[in-house]
C-alpha positions as a printed Julia matrix, in Angstrom:
275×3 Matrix{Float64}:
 100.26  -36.86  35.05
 102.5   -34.54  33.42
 105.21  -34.26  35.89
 108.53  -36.09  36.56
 107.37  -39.65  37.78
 109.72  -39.62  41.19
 110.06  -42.97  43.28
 107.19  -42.14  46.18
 106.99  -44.48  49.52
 103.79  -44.66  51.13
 104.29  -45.44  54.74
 101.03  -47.12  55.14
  98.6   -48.49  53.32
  95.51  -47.37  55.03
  92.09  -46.6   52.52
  93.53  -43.42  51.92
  96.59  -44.59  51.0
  94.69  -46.75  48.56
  93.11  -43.98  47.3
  95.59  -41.53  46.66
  97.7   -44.33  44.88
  95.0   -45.73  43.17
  94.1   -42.11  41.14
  97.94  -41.4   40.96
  97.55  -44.42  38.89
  94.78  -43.83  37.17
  96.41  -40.66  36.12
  99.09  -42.36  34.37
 102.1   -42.46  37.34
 103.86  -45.34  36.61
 103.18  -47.83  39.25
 106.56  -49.33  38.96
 107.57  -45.73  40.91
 105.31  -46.22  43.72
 106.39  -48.46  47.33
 103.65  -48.81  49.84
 104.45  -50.37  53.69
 102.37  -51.81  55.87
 102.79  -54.33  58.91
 100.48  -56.5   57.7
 100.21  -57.99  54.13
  96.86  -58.34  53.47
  96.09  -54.14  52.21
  99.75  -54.64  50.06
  98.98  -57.85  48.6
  95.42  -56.07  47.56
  97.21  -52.85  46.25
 100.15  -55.16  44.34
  97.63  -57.26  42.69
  94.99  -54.51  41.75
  97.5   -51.63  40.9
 100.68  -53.48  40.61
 103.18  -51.0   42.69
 105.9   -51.87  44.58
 104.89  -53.45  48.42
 106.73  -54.16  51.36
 106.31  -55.13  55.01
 109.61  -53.34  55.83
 108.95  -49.13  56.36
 113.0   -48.19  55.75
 112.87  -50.76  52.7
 110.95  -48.27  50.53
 111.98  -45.23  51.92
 115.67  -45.72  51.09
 113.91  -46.28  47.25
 112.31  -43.26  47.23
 112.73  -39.91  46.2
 109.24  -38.99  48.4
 107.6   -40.33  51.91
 104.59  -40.06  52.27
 103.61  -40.89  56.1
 100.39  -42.14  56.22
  99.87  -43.4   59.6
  98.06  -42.85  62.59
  99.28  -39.75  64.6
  99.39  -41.62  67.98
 102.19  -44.09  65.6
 104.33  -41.23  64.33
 106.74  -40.5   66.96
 107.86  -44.61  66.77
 107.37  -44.68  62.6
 109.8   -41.62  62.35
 112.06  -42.68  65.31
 112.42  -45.97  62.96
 112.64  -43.62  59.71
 115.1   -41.3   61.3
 117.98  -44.38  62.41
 117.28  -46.15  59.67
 117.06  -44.3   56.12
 119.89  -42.56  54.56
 119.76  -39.0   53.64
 116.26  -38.03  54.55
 117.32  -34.34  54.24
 117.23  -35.32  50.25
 113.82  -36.38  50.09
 111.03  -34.75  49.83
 108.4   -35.64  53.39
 105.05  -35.37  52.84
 102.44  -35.96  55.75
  98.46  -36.43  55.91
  98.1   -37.23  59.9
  95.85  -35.13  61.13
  97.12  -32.4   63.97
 100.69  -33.1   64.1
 102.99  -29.85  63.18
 105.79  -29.23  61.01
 108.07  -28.02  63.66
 107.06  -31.62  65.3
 108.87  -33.43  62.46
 111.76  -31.93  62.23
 111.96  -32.9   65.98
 111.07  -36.4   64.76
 113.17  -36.37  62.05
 115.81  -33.57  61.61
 115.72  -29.73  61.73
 116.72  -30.12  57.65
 114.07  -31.55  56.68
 111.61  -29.87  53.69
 108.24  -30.92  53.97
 104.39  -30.11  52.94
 101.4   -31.18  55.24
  98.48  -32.38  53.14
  95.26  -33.1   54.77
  92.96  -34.91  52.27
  89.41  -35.41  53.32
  87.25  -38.62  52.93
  85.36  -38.28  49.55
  88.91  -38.88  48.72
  87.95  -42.0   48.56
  85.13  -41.63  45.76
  87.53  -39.39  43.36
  85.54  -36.22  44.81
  87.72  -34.69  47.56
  89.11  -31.43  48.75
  92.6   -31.71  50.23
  94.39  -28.78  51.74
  98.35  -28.57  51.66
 100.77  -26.38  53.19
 104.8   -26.63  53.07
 107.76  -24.89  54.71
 110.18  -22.41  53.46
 112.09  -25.1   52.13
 109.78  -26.58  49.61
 110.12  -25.64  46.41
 107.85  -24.42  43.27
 108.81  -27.59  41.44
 107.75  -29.93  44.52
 104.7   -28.03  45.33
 103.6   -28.7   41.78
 104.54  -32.64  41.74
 102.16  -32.59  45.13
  99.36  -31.0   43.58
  98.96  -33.5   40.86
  99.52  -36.21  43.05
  96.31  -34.96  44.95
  94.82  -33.92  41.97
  93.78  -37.53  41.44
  91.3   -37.98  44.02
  89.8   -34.26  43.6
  90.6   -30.69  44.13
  93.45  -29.19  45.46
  93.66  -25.79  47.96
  97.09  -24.53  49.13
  96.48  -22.28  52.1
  98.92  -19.89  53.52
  99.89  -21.53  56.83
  99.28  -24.36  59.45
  96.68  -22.16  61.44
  94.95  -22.16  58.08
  95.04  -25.77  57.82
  93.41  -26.02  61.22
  90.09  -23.95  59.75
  90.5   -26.27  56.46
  90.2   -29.11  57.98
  87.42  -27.85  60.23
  85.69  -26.51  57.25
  86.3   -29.53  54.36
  88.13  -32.33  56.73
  84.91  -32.35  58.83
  82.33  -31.19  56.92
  81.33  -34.17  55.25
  80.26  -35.57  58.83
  78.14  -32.38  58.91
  76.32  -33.19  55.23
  76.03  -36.44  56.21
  74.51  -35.31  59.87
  71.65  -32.6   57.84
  71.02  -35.38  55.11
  70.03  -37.8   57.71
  68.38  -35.47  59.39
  66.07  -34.75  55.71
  66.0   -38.85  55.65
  63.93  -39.11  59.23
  61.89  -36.01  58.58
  60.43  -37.74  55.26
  60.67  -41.17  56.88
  58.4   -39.42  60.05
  55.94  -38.26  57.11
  55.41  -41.5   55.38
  58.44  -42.51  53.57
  60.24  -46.02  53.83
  64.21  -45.25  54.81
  65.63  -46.7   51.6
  63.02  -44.18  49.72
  64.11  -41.48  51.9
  67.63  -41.67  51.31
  67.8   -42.24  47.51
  65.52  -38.74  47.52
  68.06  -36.88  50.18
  71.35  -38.39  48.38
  70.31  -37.5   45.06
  69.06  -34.0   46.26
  71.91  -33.14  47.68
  74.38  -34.32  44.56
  72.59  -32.07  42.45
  71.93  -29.46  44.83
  76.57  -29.46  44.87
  76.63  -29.94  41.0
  74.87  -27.17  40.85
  76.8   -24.9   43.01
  79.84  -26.32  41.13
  78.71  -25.0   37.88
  77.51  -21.92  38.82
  79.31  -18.78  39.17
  76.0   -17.14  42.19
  77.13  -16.75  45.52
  75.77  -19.32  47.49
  73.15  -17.73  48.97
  72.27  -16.21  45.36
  71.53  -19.9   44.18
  69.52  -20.54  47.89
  67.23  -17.0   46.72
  66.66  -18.3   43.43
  65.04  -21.98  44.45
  63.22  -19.48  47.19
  59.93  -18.43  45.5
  58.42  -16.02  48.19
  55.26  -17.04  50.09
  56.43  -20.86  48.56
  56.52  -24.0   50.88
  60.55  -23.6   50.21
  60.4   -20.34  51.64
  58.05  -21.64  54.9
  61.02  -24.22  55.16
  63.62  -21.68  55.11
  62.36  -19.67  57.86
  62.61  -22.84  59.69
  66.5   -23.16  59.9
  66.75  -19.31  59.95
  64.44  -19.05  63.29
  67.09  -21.56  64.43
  69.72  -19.29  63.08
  71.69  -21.5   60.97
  74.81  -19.61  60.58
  75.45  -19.42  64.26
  75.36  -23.19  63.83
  77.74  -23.37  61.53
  79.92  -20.89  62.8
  79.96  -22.67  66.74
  80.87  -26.24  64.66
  83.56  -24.96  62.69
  85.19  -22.9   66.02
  84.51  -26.21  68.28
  86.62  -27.83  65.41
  88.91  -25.51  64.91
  89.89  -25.74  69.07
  90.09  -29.52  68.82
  92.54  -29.22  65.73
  94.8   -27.09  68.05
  94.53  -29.01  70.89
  95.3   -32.67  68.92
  98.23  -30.38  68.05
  99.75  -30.49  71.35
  99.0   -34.02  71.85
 101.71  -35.84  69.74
């Protein structure tokens, strides 16, 4: 990581919290900069023994340390967590806030915790977890090139980043990559029963569908075809692929996707208005 190492606070210490740190890590950030919270010591006493950062059952403890706070907590818990932060840590207009609860709005923080605050929303999704994520960002007016940056190679370590222009952009983001992995997951298990139905034991199945569908991304990855280019090209005509996709199109696929994404896309405004 070829940035400034800054003291960062994790408030929280959730699995994605122990993912982020742990490639942040991996990347070469010096754990000795790092503080994670958490209520409970079991996740810190994991995270101080396997990455040896800097733990603490006490929230203001590590955000007075820090240089960047990173609030990684439920959004139903924020109001309370930043109620604490707010009374309790000195200067917060001097540190950099960074956020990856789903929903809640800028303009919601700085009622939380000051109209002066500068701050960037990240919403990382969960093959964050494997090293293979897609995490979209977005900051205020107030965030500067040189924070942006530090962000991105924070997030860098458990996959690719994607700064999008606003928070109603975030919204379609995380409709798109925050809960499209439940969709893969919902069409490969769908592939799994179909070839379990024709003869196939489950475990079978799913070691076919799983590795089908890793090469079917490394391939998209590496290619520079639309998508539907690289669809055409495993599409011989008259070919059993091609009997297969007439299938989904007689069942008009992209209508599919398009109704999840703007069913997801409402909910992500409506959680909005909850918290």
């Amino acid at each position: 990581m070829s940035t400034h190492a800054r003291n960062i606070a994790f408030i929280g210490a959730g699995n994605m919290t122990q993912s982020i740190v742990g490639g942040m890590v991996a990347s070469g950030y010096p754990a000795s900069s790092v503080y994670v919270s958490n209520p409970s010591p079991g996740k810190l006493e994991k995270m101080a023994n396997e990455l040896q950062v800097n733990t603490s059952q006490d929230n203001a403890e590590v955000a007075n340390k820090a240089d960047v706070i990173v609030l990684a907590v439920k959004p139903q818990l924020m109001a309370d967590v930043c109620a604490a932060l707010r009374k309790d840590v000195a200067s917060l207009s001097e540190k950099l806030i960074v956020t990856i609860a789903a929903g809640i709005r800028i303009e919601k923080y700085r009622h939380y915790l000051g109209d002066d605050i500068r701050m960037i929303r990240v919403m990382p999704n969960t093959p964050s977890l494997v090293g293979k994520g897609m995490s979209g960002l977005v900051a205020d007016d107030r965030v500067s090139d040189v924070d942006k940056n530090y962000i991105t190679e924070a997030f860098d370590g458990v996959g690719a980043t994607l700064w999008v222009a606003d928070e109603d952009e975030l919204d379609i983001l995380g409709a798109v990559a925050g809960s499209g992995p439940a969709y893969f997951f919902e069409f490969m298990a769908s592939l799994q029963k179909a070839a379990v139905k024709l003869g196939f034991d489950s475990d079978k199945a799913r070691a076919m569908v799983q590795q089908t569908a890793l090469g079917a991304a490394e391939m998209a990855i590496a290619s520079e075809l639309e998508l539907e280019d690289l669809r055409k090209q495993v599409t011989s005509k008259g070919g059993s692929t091609a009997k297969g996709i007439e299938q989904y199109q007689a069942y008009d696929i992209d209508k599919i996707s398009a109704d999840a994404v703007e069913a997801a896309v409402k909910r992500n405004q409506e959680m909005a208005k909850l918290f």
